[in-house]
PDB file of N, CA, C and O in Angstrom:
ATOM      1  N   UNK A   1       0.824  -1.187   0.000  1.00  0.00           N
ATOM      2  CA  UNK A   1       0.000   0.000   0.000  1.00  0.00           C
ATOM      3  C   UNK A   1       0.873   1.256   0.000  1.00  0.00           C
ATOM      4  O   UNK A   1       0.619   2.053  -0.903  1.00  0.00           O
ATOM      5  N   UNK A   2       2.273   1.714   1.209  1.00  0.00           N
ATOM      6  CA  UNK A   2       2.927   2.480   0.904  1.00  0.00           C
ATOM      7  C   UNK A   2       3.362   2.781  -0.529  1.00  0.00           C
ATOM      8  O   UNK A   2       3.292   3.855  -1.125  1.00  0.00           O
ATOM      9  N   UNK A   3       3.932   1.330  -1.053  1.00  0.00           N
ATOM     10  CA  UNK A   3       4.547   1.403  -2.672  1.00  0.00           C
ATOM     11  C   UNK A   3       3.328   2.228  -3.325  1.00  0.00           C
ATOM     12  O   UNK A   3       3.493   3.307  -3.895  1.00  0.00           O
ATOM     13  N   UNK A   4       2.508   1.806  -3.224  1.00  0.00           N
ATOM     14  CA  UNK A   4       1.190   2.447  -4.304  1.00  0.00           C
ATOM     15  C   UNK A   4       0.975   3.984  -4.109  1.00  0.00           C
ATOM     16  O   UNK A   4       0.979   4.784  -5.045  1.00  0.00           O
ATOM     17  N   UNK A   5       0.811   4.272  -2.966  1.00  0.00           N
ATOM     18  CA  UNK A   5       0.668   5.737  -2.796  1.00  0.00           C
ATOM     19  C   UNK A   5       2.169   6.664  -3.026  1.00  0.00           C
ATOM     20  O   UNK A   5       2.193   7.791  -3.521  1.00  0.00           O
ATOM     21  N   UNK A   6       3.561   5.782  -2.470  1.00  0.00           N
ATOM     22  CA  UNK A   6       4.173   6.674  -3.436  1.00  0.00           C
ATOM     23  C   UNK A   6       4.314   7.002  -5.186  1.00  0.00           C
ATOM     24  O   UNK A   6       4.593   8.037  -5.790  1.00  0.00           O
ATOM     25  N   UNK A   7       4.014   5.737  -5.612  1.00  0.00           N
ATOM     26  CA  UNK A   7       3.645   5.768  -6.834  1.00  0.00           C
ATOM     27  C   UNK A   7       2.824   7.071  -7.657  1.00  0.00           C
ATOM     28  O   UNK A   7       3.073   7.760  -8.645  1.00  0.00           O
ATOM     29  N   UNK A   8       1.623   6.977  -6.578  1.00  0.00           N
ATOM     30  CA  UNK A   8       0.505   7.907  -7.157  1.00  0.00           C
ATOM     31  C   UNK A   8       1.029   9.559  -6.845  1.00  0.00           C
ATOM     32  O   UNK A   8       0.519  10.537  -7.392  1.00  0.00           O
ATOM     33  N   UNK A   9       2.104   9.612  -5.890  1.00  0.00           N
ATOM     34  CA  UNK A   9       2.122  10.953  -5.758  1.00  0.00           C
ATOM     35  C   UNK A   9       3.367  11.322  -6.882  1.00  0.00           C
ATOM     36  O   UNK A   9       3.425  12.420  -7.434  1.00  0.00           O
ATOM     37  N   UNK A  10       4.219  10.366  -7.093  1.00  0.00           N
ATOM     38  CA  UNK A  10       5.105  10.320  -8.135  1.00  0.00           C
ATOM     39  C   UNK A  10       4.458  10.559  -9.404  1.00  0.00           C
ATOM     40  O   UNK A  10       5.227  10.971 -10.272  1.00  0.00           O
ATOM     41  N   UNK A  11       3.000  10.381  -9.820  1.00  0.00           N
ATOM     42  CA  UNK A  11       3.069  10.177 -11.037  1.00  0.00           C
ATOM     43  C   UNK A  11       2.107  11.388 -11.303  1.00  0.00           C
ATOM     44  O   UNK A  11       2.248  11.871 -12.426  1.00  0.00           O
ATOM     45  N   UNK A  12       1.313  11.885 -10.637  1.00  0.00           N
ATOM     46  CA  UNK A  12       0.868  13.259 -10.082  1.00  0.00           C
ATOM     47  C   UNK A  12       2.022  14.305  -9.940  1.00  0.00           C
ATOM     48  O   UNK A  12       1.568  15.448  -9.884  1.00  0.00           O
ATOM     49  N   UNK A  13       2.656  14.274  -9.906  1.00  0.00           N
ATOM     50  CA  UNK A  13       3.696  15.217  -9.643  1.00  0.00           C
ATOM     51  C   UNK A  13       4.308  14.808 -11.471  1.00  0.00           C
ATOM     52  O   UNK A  13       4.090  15.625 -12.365  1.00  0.00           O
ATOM     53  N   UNK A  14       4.678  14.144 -11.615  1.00  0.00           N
ATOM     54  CA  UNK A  14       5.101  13.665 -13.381  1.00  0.00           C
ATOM     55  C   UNK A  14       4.178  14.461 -13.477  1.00  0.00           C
ATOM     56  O   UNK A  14       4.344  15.666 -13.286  1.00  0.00           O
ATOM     57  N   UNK A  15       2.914  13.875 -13.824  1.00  0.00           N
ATOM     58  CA  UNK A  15       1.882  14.672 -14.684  1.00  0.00           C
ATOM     59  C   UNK A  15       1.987  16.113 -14.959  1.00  0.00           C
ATOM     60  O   UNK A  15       2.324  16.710 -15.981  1.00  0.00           O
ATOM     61  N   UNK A  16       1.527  16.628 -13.517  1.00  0.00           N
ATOM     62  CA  UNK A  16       1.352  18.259 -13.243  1.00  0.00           C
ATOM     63  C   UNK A  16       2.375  18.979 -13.698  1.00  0.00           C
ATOM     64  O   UNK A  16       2.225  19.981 -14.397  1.00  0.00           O
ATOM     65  N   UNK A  17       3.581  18.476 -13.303  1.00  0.00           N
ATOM     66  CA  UNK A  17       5.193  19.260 -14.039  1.00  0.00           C
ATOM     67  C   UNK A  17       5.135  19.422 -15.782  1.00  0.00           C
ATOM     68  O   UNK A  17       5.323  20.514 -16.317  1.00  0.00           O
ATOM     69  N   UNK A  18       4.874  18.284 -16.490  1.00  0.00           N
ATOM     70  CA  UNK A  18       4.619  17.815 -17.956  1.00  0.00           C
ATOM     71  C   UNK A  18       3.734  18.867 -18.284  1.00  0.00           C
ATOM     72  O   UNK A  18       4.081  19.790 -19.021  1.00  0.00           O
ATOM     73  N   UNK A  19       2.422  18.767 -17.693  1.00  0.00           N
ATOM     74  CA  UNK A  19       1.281  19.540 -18.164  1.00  0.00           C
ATOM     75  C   UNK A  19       1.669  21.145 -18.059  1.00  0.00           C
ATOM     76  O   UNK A  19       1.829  21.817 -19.077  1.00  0.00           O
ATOM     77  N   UNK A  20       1.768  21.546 -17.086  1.00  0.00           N
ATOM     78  CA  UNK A  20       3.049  22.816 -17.117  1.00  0.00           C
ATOM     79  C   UNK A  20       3.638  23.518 -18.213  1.00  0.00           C
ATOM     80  O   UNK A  20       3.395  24.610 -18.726  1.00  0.00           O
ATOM     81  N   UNK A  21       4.550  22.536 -18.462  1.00  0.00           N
ATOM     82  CA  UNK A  21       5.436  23.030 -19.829  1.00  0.00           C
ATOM     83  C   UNK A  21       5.049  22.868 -20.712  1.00  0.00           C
ATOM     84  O   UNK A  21       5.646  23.564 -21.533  1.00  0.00           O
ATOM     85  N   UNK A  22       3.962  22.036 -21.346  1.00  0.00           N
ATOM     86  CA  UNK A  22       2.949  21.913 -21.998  1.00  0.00           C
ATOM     87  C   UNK A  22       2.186  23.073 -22.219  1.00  0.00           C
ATOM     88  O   UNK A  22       1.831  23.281 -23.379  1.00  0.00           O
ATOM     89  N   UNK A  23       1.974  23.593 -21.645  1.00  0.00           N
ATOM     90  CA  UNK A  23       1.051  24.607 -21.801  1.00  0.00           C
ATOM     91  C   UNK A  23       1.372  25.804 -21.933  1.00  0.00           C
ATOM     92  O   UNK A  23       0.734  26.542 -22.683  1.00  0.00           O
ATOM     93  N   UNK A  24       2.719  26.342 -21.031  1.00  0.00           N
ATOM     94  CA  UNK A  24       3.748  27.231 -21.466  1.00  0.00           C
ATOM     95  C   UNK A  24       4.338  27.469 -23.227  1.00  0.00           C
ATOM     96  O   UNK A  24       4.531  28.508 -23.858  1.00  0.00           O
ATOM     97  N   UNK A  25       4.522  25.792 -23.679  1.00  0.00           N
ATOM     98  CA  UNK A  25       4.751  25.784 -24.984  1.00  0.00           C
ATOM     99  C   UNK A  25       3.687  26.507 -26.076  1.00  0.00           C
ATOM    100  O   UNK A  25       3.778  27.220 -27.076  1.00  0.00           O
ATOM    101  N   UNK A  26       2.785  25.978 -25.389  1.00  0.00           N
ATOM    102  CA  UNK A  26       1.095  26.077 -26.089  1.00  0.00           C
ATOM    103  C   UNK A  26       0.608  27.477 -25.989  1.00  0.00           C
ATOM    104  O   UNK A  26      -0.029  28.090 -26.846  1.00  0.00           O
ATOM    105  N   UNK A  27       0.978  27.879 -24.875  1.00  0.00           N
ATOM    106  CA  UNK A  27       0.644  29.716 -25.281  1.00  0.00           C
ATOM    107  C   UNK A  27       1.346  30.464 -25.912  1.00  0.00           C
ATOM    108  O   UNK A  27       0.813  31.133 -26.796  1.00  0.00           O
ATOM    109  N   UNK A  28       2.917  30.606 -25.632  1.00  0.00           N
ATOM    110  CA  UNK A  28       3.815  30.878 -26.586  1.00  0.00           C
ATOM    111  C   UNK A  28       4.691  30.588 -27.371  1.00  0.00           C
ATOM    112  O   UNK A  28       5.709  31.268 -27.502  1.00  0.00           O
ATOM    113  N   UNK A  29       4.335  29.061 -28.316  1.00  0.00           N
ATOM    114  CA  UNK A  29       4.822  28.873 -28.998  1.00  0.00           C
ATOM    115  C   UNK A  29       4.016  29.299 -30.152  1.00  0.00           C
ATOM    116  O   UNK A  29       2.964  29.931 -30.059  1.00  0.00           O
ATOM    117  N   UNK A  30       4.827  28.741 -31.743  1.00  0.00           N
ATOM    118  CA  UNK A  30       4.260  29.301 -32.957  1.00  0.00           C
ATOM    119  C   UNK A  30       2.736  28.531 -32.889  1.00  0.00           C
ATOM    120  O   UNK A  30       2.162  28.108 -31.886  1.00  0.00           O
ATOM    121  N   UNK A  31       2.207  28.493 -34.562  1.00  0.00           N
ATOM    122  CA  UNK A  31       1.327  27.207 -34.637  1.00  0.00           C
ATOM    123  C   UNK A  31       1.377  26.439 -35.088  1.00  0.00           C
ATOM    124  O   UNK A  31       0.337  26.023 -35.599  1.00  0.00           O
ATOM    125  N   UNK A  32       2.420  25.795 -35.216  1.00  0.00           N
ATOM    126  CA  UNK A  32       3.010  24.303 -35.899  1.00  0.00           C
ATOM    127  C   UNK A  32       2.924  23.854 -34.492  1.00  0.00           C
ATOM    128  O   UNK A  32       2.024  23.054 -34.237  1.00  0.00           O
ATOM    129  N   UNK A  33       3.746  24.249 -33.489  1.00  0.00           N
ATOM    130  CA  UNK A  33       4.203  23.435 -31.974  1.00  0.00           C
ATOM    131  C   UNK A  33       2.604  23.714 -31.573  1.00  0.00           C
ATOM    132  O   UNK A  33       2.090  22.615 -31.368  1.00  0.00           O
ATOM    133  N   UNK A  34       1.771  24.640 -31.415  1.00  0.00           N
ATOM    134  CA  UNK A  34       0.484  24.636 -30.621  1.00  0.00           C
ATOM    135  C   UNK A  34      -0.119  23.203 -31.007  1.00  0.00           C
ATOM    136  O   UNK A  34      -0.130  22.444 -30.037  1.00  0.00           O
ATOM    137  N   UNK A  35      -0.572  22.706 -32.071  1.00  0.00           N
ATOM    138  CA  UNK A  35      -0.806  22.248 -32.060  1.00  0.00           C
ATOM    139  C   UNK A  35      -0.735  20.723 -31.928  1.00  0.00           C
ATOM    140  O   UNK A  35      -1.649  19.931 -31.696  1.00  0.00           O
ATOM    141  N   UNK A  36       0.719  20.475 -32.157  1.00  0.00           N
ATOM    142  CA  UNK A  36       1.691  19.604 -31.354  1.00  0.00           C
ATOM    143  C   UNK A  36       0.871  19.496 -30.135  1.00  0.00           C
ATOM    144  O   UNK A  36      -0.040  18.689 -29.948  1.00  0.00           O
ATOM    145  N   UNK A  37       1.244  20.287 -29.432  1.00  0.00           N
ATOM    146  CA  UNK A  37       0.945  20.968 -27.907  1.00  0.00           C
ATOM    147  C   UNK A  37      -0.140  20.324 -27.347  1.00  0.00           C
ATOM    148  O   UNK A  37      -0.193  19.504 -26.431  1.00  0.00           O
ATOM    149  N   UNK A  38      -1.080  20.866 -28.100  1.00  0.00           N
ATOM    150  CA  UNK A  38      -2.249  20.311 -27.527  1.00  0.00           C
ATOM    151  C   UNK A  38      -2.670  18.671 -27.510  1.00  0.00           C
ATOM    152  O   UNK A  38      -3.377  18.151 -26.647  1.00  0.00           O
ATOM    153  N   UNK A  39      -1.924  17.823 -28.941  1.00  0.00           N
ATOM    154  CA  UNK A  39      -2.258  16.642 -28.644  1.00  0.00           C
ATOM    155  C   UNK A  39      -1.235  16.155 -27.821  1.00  0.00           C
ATOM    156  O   UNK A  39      -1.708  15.194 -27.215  1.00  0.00           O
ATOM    157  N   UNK A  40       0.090  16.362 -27.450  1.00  0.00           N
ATOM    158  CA  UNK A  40       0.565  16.395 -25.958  1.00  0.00           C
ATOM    159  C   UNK A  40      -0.527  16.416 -24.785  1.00  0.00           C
ATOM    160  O   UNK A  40      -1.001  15.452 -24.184  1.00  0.00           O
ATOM    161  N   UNK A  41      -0.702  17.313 -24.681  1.00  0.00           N
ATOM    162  CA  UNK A  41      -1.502  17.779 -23.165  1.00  0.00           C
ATOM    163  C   UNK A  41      -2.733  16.755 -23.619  1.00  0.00           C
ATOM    164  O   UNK A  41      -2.500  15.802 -22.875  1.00  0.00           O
ATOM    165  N   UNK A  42      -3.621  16.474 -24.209  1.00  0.00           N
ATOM    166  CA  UNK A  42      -4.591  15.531 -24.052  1.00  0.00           C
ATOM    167  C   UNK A  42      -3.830  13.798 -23.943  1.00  0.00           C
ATOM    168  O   UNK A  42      -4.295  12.795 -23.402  1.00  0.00           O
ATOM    169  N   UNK A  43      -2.651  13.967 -24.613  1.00  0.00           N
ATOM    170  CA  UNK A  43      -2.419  12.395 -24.113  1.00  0.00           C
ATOM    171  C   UNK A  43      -1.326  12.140 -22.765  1.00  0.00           C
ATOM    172  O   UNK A  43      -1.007  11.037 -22.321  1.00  0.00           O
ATOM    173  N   UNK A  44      -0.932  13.272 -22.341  1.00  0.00           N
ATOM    174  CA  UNK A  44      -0.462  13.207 -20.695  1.00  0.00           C
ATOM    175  C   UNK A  44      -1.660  13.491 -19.680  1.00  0.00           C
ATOM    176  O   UNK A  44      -1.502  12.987 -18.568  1.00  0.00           O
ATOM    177  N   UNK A  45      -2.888  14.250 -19.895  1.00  0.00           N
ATOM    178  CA  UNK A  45      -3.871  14.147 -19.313  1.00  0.00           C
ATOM    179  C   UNK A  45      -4.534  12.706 -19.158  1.00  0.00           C
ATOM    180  O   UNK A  45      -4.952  11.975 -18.260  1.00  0.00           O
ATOM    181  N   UNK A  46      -4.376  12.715 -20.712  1.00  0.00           N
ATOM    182  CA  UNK A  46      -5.405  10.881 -20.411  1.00  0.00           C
ATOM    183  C   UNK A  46      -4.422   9.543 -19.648  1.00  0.00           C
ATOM    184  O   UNK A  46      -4.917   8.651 -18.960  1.00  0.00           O
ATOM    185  N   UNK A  47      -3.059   9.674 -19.949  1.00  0.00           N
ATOM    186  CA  UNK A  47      -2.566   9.032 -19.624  1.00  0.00           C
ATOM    187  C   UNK A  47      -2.034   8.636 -18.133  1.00  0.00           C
ATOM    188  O   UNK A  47      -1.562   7.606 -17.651  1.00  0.00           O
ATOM    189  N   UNK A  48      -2.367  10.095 -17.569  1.00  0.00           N
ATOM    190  CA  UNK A  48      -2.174  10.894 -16.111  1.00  0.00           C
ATOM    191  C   UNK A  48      -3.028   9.675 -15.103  1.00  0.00           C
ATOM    192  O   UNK A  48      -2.624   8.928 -14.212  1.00  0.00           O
ATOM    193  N   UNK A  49      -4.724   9.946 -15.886  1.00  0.00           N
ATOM    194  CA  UNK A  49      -5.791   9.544 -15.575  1.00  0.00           C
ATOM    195  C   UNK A  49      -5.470   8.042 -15.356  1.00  0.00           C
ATOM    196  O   UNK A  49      -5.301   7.517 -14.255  1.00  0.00           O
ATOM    197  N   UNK A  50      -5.420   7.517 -16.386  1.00  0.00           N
ATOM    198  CA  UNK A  50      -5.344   6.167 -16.470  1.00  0.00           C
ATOM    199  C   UNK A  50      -4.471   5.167 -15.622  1.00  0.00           C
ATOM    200  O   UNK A  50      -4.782   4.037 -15.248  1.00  0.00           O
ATOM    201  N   UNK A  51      -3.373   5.819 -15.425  1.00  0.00           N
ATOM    202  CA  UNK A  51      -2.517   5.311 -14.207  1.00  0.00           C
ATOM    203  C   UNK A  51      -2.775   5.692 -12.865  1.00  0.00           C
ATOM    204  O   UNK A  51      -2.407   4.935 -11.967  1.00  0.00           O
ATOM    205  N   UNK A  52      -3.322   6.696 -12.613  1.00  0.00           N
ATOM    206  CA  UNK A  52      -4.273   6.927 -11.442  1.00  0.00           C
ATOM    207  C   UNK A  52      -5.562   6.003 -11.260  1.00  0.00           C
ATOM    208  O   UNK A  52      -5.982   5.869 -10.111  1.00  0.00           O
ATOM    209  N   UNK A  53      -6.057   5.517 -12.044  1.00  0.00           N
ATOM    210  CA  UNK A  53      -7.409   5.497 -11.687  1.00  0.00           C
ATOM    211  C   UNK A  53      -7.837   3.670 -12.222  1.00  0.00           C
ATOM    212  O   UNK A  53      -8.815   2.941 -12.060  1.00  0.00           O
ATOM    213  N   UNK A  54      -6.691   3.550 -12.804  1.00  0.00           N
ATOM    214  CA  UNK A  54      -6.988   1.952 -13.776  1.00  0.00           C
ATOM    215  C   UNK A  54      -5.694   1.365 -13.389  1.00  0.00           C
ATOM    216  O   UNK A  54      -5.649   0.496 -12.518  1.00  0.00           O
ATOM    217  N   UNK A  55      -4.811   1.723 -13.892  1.00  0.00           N
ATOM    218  CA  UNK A  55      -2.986   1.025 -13.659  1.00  0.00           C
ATOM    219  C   UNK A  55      -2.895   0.457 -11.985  1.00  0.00           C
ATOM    220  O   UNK A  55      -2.345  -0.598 -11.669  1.00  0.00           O
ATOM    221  N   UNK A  56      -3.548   1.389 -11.039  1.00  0.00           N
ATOM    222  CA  UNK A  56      -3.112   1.498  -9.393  1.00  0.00           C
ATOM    223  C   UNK A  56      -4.281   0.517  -9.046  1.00  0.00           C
ATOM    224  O   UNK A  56      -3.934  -0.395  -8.295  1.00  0.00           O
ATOM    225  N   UNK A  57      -5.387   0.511  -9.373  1.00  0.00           N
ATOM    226  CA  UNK A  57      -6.421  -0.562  -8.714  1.00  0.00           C
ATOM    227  C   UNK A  57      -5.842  -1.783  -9.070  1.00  0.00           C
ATOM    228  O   UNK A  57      -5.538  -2.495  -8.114  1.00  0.00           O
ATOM    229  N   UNK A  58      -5.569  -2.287 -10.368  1.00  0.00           N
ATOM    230  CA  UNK A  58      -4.844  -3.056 -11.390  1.00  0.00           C
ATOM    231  C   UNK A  58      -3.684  -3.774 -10.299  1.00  0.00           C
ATOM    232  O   UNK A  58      -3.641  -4.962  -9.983  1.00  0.00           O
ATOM    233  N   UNK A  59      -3.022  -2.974  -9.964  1.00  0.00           N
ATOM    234  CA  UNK A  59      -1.543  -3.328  -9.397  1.00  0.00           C
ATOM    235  C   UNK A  59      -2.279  -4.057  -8.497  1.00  0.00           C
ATOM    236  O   UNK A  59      -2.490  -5.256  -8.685  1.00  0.00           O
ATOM    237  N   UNK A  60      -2.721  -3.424  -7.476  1.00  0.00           N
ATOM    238  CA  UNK A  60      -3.426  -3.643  -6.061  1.00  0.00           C
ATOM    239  C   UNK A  60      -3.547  -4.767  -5.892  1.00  0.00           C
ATOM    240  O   UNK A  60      -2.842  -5.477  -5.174  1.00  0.00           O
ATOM    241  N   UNK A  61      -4.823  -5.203  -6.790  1.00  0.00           N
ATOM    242  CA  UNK A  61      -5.716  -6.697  -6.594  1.00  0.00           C
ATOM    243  C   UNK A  61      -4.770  -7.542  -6.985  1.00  0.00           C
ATOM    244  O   UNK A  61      -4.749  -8.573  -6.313  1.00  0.00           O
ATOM    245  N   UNK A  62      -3.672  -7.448  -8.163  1.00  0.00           N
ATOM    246  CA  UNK A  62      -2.797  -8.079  -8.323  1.00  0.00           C
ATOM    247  C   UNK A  62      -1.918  -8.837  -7.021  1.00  0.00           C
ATOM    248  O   UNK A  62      -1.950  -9.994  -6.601  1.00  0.00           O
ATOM    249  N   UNK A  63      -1.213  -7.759  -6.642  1.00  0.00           N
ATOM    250  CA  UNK A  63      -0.768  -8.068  -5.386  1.00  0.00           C
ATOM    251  C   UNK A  63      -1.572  -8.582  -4.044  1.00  0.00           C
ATOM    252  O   UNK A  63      -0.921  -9.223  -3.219  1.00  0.00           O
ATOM    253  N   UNK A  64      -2.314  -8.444  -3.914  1.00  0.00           N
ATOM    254  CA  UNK A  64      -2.994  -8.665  -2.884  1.00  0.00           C
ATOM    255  C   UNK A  64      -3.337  -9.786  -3.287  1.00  0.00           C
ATOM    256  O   UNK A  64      -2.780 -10.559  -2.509  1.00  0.00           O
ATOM    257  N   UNK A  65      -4.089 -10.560  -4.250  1.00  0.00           N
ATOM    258  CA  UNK A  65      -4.315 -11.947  -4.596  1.00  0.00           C
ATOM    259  C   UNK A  65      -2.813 -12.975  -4.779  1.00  0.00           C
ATOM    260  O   UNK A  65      -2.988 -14.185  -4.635  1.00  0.00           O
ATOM    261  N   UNK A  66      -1.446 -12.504  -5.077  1.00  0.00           N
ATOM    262  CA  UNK A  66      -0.104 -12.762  -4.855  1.00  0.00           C
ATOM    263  C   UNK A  66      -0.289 -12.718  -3.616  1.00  0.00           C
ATOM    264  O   UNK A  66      -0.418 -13.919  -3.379  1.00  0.00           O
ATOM    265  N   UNK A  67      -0.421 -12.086  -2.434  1.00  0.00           N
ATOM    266  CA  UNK A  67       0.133 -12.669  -1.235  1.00  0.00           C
ATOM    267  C   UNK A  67      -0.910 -13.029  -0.475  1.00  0.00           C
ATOM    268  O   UNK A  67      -0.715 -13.100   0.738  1.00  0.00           O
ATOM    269  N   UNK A  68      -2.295 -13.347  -1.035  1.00  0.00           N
ATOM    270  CA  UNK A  68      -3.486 -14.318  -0.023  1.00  0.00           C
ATOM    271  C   UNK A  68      -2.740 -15.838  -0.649  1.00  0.00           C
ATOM    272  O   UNK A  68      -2.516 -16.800   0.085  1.00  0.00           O
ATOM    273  N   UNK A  69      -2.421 -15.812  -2.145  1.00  0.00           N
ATOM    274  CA  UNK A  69      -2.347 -16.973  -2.591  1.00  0.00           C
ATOM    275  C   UNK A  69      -0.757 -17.956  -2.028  1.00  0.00           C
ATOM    276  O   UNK A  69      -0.617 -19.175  -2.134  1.00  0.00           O
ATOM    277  N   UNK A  70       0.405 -16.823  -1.361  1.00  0.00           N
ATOM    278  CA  UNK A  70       1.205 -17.046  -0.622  1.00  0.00           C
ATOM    279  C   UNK A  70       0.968 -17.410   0.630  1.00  0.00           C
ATOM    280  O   UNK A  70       1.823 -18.009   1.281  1.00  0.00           O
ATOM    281  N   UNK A  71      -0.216 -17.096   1.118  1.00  0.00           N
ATOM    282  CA  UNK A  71      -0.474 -17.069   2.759  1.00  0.00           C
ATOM    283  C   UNK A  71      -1.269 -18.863   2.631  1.00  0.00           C
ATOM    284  O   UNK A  71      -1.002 -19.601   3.580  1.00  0.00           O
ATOM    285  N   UNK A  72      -1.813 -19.218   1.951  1.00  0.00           N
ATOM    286  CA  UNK A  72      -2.320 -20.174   1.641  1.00  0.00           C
ATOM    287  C   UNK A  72      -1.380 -21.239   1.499  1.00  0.00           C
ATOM    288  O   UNK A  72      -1.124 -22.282   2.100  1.00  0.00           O
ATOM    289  N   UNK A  73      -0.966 -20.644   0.532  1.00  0.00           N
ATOM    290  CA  UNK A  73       0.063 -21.996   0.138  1.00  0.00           C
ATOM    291  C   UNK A  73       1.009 -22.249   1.500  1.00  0.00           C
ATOM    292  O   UNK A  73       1.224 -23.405   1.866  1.00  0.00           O
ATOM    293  N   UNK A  74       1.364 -21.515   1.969  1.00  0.00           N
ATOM    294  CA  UNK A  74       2.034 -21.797   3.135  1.00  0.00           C
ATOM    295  C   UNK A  74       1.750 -22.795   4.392  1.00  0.00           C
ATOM    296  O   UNK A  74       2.493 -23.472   5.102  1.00  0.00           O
ATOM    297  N   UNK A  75       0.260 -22.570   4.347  1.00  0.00           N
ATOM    298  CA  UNK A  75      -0.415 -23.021   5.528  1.00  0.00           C
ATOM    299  C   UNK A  75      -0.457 -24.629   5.301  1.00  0.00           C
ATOM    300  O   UNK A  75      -0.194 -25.328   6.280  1.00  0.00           O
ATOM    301  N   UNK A  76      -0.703 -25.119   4.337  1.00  0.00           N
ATOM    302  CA  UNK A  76      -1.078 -26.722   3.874  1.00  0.00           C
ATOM    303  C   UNK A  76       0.230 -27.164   4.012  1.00  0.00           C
ATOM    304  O   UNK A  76       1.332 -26.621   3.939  1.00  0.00           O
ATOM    305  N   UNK A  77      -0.405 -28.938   4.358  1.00  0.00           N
ATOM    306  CA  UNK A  77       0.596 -29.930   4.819  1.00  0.00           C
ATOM    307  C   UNK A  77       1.560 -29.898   3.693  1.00  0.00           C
ATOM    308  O   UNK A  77       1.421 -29.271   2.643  1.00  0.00           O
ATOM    309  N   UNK A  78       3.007 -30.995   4.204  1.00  0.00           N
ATOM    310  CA  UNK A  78       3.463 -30.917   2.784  1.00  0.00           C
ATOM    311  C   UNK A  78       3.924 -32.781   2.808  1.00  0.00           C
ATOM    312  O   UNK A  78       4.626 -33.444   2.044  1.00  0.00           O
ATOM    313  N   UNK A  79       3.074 -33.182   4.177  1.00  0.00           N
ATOM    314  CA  UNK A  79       3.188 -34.906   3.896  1.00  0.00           C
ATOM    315  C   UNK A  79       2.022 -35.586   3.437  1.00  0.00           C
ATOM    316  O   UNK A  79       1.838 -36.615   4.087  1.00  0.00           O
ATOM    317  N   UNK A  80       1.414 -35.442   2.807  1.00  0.00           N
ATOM    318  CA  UNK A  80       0.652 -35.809   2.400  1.00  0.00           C
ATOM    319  C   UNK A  80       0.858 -36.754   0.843  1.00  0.00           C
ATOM    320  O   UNK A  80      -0.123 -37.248   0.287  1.00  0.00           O
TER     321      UNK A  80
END
């Protein structure tokens, strides 16, 4: 759970920095880069999202079904 939440503040902090200069570019750059720009900023937005909100649940259940399925296996005989 620690790992995960540093994760999320790591990648929140990625994001927000990216989106930033992104947008700096996007106001004063020409309009060749604006528009660059902008499909930047919609695919670090979406991508922002997606690892927040899909990638981190994803991990989670992963792990957590890895170590019920460790706690298990542990417990059973092994003379049998």
């Amino acid at each position: 759970n620690d790992s995960l939440n540093a994760t999320l503040t790591r990648t929140i902090n990625t994001g927000v920095s990216t989106i930033v200069v992104i947008l700096c570019i996007l106001f004063f750059g020409s309009d060749t880069t604006r528009s660059f720009m902008f499909a930047m900023l919609i695919g670090i937005v979406i991508g922002t999202i997606t690892s927040i909100f899909i990638a981190s649940p994803v991990a989670y259940r992963i792990m957590s079904k890895q170590h019920q399925d460790t706690k298990e296996g542990s417990g059973k005989s092994k003379g049998k």
